[in-house]
N, CA, C and O atoms as a DFTB+ gen file, in Angstrom:
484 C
 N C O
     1  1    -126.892    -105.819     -21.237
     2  2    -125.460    -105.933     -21.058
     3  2    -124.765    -104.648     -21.482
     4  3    -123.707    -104.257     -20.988
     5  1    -125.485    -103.985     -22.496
     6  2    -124.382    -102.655     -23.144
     7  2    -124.723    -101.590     -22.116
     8  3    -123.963    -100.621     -22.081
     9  1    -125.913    -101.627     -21.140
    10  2    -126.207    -100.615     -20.103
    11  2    -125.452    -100.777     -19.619
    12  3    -125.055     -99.637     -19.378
    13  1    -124.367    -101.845     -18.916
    14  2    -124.534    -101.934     -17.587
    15  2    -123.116    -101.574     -17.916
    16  3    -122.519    -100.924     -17.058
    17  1    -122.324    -101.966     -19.280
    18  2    -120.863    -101.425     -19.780
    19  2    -120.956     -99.548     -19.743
    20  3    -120.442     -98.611     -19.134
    21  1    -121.693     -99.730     -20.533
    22  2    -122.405     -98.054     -20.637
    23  2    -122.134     -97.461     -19.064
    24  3    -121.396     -96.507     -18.816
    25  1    -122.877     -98.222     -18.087
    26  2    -123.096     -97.078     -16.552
    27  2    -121.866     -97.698     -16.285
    28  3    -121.221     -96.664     -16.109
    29  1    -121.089     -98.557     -16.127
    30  2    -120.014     -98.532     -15.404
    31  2    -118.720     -98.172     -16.364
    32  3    -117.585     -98.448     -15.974
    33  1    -118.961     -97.514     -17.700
    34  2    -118.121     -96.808     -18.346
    35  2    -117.870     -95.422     -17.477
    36  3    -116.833     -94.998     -16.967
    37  1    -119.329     -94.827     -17.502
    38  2    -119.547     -92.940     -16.745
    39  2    -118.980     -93.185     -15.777
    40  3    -118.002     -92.500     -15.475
    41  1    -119.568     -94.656     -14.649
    42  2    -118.559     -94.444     -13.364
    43  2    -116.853     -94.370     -13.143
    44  3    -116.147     -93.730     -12.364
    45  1    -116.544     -95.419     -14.303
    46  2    -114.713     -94.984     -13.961
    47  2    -114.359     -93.701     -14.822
    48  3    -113.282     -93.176     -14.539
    49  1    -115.240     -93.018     -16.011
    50  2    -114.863     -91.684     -16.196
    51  2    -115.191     -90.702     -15.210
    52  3    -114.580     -89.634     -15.183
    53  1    -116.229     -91.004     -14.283
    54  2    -116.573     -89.409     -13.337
    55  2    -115.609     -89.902     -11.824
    56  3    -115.593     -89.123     -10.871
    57  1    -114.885     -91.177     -11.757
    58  2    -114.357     -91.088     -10.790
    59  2    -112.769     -90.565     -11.514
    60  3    -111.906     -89.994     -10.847
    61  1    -112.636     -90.868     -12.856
    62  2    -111.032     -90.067     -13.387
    63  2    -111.095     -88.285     -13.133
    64  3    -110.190     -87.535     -12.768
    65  1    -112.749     -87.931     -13.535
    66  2    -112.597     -86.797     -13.515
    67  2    -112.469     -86.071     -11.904
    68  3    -111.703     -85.114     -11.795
    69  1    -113.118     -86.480     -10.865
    70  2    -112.969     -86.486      -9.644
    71  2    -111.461     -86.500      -9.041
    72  3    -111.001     -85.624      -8.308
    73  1    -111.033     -87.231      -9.323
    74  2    -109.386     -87.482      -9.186
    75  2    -108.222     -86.743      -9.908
    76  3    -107.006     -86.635      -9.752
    77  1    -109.008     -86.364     -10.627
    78  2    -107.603     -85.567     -11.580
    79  2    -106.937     -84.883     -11.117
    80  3    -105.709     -84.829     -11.186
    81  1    -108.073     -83.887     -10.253
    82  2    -107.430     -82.548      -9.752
    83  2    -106.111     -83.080      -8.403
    84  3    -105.052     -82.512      -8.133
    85  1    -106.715     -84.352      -7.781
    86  2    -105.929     -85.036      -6.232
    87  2    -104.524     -85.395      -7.155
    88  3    -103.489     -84.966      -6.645
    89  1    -104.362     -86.157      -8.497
    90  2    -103.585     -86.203      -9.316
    91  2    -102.477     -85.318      -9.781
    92  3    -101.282     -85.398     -10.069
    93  1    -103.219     -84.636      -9.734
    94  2    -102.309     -83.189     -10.640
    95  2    -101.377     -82.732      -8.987
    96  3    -100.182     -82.437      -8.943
    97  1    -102.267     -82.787      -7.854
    98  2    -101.795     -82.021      -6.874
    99  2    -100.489     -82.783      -6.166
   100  3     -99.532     -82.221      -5.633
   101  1    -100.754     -84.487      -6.335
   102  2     -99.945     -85.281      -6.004
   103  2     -98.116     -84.834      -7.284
   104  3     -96.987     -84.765      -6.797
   105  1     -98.340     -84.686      -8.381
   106  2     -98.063     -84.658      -8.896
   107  2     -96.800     -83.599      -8.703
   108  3     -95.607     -83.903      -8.697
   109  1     -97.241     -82.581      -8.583
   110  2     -96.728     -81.247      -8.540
   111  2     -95.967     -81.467      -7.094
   112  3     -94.740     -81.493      -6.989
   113  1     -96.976     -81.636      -5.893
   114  2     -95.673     -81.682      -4.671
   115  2     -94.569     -82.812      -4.960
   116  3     -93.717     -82.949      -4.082
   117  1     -94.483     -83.694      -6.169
   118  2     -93.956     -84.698      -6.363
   119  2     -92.545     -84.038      -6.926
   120  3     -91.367     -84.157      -6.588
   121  1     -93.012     -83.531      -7.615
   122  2     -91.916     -82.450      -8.517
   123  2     -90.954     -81.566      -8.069
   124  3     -89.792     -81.302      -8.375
   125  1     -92.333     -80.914      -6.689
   126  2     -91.230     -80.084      -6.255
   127  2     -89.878     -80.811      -4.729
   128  3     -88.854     -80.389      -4.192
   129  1     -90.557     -81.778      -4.650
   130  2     -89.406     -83.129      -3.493
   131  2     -88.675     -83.216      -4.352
   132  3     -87.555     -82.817      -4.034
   133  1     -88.791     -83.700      -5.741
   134  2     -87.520     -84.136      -6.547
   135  2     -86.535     -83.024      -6.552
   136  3     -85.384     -83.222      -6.162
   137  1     -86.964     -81.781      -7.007
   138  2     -85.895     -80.221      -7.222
   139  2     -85.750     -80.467      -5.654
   140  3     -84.692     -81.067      -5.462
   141  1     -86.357     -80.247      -4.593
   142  2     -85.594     -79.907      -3.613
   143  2     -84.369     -80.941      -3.215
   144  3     -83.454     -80.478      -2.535
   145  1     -84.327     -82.145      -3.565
   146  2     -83.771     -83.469      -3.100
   147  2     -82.521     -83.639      -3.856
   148  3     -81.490     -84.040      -3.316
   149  1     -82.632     -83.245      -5.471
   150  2     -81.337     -82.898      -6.254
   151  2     -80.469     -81.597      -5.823
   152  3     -79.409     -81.397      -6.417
   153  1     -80.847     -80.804      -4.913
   154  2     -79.659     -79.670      -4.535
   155  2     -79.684     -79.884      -2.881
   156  3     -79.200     -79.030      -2.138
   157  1     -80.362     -81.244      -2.322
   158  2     -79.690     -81.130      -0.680
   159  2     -78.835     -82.254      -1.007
   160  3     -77.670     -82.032      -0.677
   161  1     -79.129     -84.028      -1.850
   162  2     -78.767     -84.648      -1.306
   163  2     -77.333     -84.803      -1.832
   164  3     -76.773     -85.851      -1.513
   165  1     -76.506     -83.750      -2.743
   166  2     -75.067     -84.075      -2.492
   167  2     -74.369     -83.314      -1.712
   168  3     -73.169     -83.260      -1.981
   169  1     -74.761     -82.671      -0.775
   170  2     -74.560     -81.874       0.401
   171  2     -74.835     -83.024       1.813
   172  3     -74.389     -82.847       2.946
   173  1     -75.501     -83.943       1.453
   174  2     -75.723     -84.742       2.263
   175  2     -75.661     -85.886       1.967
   176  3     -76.731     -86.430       2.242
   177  1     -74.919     -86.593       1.518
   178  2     -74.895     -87.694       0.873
   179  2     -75.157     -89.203       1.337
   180  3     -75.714     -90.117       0.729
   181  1     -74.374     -89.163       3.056
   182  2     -74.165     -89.835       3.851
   183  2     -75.306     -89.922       4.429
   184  3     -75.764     -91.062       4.356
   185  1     -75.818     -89.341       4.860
   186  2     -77.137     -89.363       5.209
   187  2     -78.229     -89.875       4.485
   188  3     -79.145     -90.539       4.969
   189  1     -78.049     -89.413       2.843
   190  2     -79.219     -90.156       2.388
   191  2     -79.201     -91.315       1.901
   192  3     -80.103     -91.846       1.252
   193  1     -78.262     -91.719       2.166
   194  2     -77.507     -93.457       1.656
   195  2     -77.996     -94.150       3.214
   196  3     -78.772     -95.105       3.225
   197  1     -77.541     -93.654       4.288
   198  2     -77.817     -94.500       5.473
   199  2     -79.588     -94.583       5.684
   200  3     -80.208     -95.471       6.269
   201  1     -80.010     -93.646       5.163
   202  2     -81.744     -93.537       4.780
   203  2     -82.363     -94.389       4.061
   204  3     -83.347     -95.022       4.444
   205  1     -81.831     -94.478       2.942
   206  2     -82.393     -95.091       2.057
   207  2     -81.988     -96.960       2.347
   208  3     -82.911     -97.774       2.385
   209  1     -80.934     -97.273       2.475
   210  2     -80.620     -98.480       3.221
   211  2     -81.269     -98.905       4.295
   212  3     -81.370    -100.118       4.480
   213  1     -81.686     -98.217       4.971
   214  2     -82.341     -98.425       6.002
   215  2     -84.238     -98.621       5.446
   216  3     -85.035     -99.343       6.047
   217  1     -84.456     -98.081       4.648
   218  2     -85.644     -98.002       3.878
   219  2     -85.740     -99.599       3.326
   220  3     -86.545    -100.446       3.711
   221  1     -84.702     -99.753       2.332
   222  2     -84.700    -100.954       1.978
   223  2     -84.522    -102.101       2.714
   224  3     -84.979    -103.215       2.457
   225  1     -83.916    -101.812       3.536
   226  2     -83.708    -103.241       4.649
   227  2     -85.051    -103.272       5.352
   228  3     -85.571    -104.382       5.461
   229  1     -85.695    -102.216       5.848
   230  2     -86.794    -102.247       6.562
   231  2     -88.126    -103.183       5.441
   232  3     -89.122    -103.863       5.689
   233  1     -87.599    -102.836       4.495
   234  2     -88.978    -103.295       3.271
   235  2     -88.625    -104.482       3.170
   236  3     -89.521    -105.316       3.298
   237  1     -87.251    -104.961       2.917
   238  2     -87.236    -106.719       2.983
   239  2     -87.566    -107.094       4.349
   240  3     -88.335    -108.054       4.402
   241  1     -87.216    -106.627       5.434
   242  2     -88.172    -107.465       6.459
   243  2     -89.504    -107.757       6.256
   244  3     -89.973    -108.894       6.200
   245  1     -90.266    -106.451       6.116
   246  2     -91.639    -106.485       6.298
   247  2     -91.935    -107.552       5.019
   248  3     -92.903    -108.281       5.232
   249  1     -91.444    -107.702       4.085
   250  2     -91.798    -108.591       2.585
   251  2     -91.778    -109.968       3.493
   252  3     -92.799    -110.655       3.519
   253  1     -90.389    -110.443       4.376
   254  2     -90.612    -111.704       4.765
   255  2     -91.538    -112.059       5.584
   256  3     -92.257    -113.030       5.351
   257  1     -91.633    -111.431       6.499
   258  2     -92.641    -111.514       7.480
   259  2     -93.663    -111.604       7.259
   260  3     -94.385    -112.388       7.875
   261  1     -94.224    -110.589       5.995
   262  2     -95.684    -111.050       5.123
   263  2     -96.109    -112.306       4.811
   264  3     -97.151    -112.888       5.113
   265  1     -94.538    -112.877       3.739
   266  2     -94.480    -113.827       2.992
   267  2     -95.014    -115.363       3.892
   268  3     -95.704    -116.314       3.527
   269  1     -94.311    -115.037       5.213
   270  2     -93.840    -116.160       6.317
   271  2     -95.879    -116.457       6.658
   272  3     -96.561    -117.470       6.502
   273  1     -96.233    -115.116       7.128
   274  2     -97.445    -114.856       7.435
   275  2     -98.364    -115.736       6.609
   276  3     -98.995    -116.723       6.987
   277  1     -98.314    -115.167       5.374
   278  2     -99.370    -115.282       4.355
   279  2     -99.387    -117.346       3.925
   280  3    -100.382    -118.041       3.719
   281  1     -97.805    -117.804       3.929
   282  2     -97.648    -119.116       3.863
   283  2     -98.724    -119.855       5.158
   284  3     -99.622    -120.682       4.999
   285  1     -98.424    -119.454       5.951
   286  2     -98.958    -120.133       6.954
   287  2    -100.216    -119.911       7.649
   288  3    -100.424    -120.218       8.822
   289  1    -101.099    -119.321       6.803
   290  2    -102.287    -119.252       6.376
   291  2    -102.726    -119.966       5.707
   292  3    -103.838    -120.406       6.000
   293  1    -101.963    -120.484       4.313
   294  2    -102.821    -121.036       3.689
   295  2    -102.566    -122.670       3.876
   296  3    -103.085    -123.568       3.212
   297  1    -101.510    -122.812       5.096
   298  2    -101.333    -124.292       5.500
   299  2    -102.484    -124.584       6.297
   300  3    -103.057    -125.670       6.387
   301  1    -102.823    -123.294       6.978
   302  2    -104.148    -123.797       8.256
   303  2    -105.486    -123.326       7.220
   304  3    -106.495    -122.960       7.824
   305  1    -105.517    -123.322       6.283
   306  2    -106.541    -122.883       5.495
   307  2    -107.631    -122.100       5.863
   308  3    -108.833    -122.303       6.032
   309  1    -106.484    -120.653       5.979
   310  2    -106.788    -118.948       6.311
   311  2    -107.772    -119.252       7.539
   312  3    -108.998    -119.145       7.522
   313  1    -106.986    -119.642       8.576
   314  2    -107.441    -119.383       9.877
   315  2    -106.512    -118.794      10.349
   316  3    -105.411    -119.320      10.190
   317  1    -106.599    -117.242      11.249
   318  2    -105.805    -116.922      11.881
   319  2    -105.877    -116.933      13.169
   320  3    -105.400    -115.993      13.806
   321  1    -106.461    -117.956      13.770
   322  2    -106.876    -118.328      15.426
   323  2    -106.292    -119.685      15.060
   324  3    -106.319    -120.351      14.025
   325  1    -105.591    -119.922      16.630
   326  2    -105.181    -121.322      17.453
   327  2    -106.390    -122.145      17.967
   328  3    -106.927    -121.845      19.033
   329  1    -106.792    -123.119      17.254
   330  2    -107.420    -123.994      17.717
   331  2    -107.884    -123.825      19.442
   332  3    -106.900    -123.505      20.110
   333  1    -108.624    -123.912      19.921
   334  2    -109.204    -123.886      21.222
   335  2    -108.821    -124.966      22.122
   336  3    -109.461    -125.989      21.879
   337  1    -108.024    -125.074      23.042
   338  2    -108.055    -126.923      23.761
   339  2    -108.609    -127.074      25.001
   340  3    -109.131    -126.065      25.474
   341  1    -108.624    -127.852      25.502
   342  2    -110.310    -128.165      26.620
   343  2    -110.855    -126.512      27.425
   344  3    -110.380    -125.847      28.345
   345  1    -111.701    -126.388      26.793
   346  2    -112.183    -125.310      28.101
   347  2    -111.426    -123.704      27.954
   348  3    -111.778    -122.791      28.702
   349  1    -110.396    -123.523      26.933
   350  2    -109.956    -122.264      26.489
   351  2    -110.537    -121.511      25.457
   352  3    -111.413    -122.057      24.785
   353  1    -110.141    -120.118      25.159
   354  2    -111.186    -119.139      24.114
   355  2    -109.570    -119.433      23.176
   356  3    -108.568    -119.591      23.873
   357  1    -109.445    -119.476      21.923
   358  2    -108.923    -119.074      20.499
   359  2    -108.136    -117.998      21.190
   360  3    -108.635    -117.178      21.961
   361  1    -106.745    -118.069      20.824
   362  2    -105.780    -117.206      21.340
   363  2    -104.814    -116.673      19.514
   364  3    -104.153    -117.399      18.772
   365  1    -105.140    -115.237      19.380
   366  2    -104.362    -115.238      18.092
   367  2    -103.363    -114.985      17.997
   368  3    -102.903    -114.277      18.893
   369  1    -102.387    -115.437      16.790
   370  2    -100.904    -115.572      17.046
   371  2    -100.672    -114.690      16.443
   372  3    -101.475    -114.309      15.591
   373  1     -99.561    -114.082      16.650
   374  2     -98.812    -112.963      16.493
   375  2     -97.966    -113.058      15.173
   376  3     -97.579    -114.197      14.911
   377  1     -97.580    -111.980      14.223
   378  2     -96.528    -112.351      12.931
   379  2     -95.513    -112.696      13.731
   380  3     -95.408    -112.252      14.875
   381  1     -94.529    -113.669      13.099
   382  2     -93.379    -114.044      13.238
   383  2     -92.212    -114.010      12.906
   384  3     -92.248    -115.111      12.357
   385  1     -90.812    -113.574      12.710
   386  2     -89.890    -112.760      11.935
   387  2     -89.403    -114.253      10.961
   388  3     -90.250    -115.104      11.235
   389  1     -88.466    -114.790      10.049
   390  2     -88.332    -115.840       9.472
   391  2     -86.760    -115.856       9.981
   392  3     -86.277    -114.776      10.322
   393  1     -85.891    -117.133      10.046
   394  2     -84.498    -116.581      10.268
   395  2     -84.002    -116.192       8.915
   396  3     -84.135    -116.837       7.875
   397  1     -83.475    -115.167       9.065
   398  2     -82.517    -115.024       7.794
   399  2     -81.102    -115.306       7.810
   400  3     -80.382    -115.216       8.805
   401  1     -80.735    -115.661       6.619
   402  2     -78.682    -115.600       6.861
   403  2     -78.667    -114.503       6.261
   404  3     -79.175    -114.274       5.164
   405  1     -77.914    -113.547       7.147
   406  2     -77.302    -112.171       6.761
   407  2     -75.503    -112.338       6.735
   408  3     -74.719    -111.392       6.814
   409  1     -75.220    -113.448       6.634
   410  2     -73.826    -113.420       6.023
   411  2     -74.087    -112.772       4.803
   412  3     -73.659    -111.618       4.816
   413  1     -74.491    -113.011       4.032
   414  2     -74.253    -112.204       2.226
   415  2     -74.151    -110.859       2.476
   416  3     -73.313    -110.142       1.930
   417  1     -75.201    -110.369       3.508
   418  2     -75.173    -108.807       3.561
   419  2     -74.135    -108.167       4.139
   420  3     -73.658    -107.079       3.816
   421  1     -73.762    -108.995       5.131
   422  2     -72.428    -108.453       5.982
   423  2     -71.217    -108.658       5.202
   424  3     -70.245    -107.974       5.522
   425  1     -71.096    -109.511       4.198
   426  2     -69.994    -109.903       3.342
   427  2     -69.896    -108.361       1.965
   428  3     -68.935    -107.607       1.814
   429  1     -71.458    -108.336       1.046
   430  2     -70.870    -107.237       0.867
   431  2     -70.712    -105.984       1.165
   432  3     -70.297    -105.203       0.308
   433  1     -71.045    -105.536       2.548
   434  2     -70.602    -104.416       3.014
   435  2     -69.277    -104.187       3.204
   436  3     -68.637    -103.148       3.037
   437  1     -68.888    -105.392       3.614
   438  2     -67.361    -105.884       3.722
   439  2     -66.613    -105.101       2.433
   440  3     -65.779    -104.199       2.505
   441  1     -67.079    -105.622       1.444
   442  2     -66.393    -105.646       0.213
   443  2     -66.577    -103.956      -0.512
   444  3     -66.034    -103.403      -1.467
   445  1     -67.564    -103.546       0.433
   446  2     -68.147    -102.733      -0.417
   447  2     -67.448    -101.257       0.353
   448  3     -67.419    -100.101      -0.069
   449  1     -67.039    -101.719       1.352
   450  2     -66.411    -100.349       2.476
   451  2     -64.726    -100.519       1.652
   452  3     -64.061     -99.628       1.123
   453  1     -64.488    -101.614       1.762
   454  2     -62.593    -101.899       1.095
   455  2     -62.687    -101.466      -0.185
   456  3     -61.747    -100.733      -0.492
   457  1     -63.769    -101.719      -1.352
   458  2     -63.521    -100.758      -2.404
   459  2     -63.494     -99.231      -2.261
   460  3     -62.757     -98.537      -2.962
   461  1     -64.308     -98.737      -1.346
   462  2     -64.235     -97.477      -1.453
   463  2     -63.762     -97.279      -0.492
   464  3     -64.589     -96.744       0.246
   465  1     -62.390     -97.467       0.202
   466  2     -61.069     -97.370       0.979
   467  2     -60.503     -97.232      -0.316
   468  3     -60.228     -96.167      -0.870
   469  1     -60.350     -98.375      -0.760
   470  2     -59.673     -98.195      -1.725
   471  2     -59.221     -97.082      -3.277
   472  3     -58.209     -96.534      -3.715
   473  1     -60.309     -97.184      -3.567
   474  2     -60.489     -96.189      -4.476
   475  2     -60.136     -94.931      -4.112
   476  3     -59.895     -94.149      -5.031
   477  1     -60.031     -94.481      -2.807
   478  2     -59.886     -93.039      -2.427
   479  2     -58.013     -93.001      -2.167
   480  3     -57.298     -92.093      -1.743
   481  1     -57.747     -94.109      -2.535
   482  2     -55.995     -93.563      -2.731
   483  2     -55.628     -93.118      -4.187
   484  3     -54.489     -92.731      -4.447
């Protein structure tokens, strides 16, 4: 048992040491997006707000659609094929979007454009 802690100790140290350098490199172009991103994006502001909103809205879709997905998997107990009916091949179904109510979202944009109307008198 202490071998086998022992060899799979060396393996996650020679895969840290392997990685360090991909680490360090991730790291550094990381650093230098941030400096470049603090002197464009208040020159651009509008832009990186309609970006980033768009980022986030795109990520709550894909979250529901997962979510919707992944539920209804485990109702057919993780089959992702349609049952076969007389004499047909398994036809697989496609993800499905969930409905959402986007009143809340449209409400505070609402609210959120009239404050900053507002504020600018």
């Amino acid at each position: 048992m202490a071998r086998r802690l022992r060899v799979f100790s060396d393996r996650i140290s020679n895969g840290f040491g392997q990685s360090e350098r991909l680490i360090d490199d991730v790291a550094n172009k990381t650093t230098r997006l941030y400096r470049d991103g603090t002197f464009s994006i208040p020159e651009h502001y509008r832009a990186a707000a309609m970006l980033s909103a768009t980022a986030v809205a795109s990520c709550l879709v894909g979250f529901a659609a997962g979510r919707r997905r992944h539920r209804r998997r485990r109702e057919q107990g993780s089959t992702a094929l349609r049952p076969a009916s007389q004499g047909q091949a398994p036809v697989a179904r496609g993800p499905s979007l969930p409905e959402m109510d986007l009143s809340a979202v449209f409400r505070f944009l609402k609210l959120w454009m009239l404050y900053r109307v507002a504020t600018r008198a």
